[in-house]
N, C-alpha and C positions, 0 to 999 in steps of 0.2 A: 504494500500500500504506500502510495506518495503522496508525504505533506507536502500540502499547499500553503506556500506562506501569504496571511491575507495584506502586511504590511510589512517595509523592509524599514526597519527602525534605525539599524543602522548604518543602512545608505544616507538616510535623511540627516542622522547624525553626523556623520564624516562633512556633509556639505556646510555643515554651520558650527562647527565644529569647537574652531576659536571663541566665533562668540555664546556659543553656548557655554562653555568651560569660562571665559571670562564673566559671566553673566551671576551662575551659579557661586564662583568664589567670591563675587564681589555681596552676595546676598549674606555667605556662610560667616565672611569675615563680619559683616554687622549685624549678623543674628536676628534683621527684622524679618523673619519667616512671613508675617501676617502683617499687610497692610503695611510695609515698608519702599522704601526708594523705588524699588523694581517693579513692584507689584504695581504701586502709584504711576508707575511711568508706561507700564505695560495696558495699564486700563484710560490712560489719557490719551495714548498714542491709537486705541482700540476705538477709542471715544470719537474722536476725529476720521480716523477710515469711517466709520458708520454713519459719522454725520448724526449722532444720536449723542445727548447731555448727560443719559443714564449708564453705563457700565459698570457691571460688578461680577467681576472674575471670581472663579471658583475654582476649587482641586480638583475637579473632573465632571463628566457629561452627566453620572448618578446626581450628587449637589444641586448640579442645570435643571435636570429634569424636580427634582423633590418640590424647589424653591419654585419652579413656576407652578408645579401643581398648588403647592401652596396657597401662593399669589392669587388663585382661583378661589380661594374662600369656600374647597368643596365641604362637604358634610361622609363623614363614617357611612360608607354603602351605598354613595354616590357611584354610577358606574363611569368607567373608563376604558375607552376602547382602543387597542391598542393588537397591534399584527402578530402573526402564532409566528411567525420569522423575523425574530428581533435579539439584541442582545438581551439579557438576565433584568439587566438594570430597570429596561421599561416598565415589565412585570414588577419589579421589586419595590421602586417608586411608588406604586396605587397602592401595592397592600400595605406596606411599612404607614401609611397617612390611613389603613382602615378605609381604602377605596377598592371597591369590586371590579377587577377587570376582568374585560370582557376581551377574548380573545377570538379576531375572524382570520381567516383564511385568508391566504394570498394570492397569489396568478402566479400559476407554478411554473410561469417561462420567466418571469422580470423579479419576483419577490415580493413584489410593491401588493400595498392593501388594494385590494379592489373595490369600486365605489358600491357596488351590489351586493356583496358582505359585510360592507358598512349598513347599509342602509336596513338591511335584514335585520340586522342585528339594537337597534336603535329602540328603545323601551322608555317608558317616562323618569327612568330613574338615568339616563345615559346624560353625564354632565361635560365629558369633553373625549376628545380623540388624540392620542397620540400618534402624530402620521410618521412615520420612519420612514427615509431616505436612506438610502444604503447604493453600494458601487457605481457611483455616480451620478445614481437616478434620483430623482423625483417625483413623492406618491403625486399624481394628479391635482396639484391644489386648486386649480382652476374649476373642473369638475365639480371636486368636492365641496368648497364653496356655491359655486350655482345651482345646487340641488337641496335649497333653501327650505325646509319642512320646519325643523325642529331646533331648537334654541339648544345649543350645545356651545362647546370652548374649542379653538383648535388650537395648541400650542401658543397660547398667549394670555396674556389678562383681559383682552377684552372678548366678551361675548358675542358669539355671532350665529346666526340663524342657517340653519344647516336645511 
């Protein structure tokens, strides 16, 4: 059997190499782990590409996801819908907050959710969707937005009608 490496970590590495190593010691020697020089400079410099006043960086995509389900103000057995081909974390996110996901099927050529297992699936208790993107691709957000029924969350704070 042949692994399949799904990222070369350190290719990526080797490329940036210096200043990641410079980056890294210059954090270690001031100890500000949290909310220091780099962090400050990495979420202003984030702030400005976006063209957005808000940024606030985290230790990884798990934190990304928790903190906006969060920011949702759901309720314990609120459901969340969310693709049976995804990392752990998606899953892990809705129950760790006491949110019921709902897991739909995907289109077994691309991965991507499908809009017709969404929509099967969609009950009064369904308060948002987790849409996953993966190699490359992009679940339909066009679609999924235009098939306007039911007041749900899609990856954001604000609510929108599905």
């Amino acid at each position: 059997m042949k692994n399949i490496q799904m990222v070369d970590l350190q290719s990526q590495y080797s490329q940036l190499k210096t200043e990641i190593d410079r980056r890294i010691l210059s954090t270690i020697e001031s100890a500000a782990f949290i909310h220091g020089p780099e962090v400050t400079s990495f979420e202003a410099g984030l702030s400005k590409y976006l063209g957005d006043a808000h940024v606030i960086s985290v230790a990884n995509g798990t934190d990304a996801l928790q903190i906006a389900l969060m920011a949702l103000d759901l309720q314990p057995g609120d459901e969340v819908i969310v693709p049976s081909f995804t990392f752990v974390a998606s899953v892990e996110v809705i129950a760790l907050l006491g949110l019921k996901p709902i897991v739909v099927d995907v289109d077994d050529r691309t991965y991507m959710m499908k809009l017709e297992n969404i929509v099967d699936s969609l009950s009064p208790r369904t308060r948002a969707i987790i849409p996953v993107h993966l190699f490359g691709q992009c679940v339909n957000m066009k679609a999924l937005m235009a098939s306007r029924k039911h007041e749900i969350s899609l990856s954001s704070k604000t609510t929108r009608n599905l």
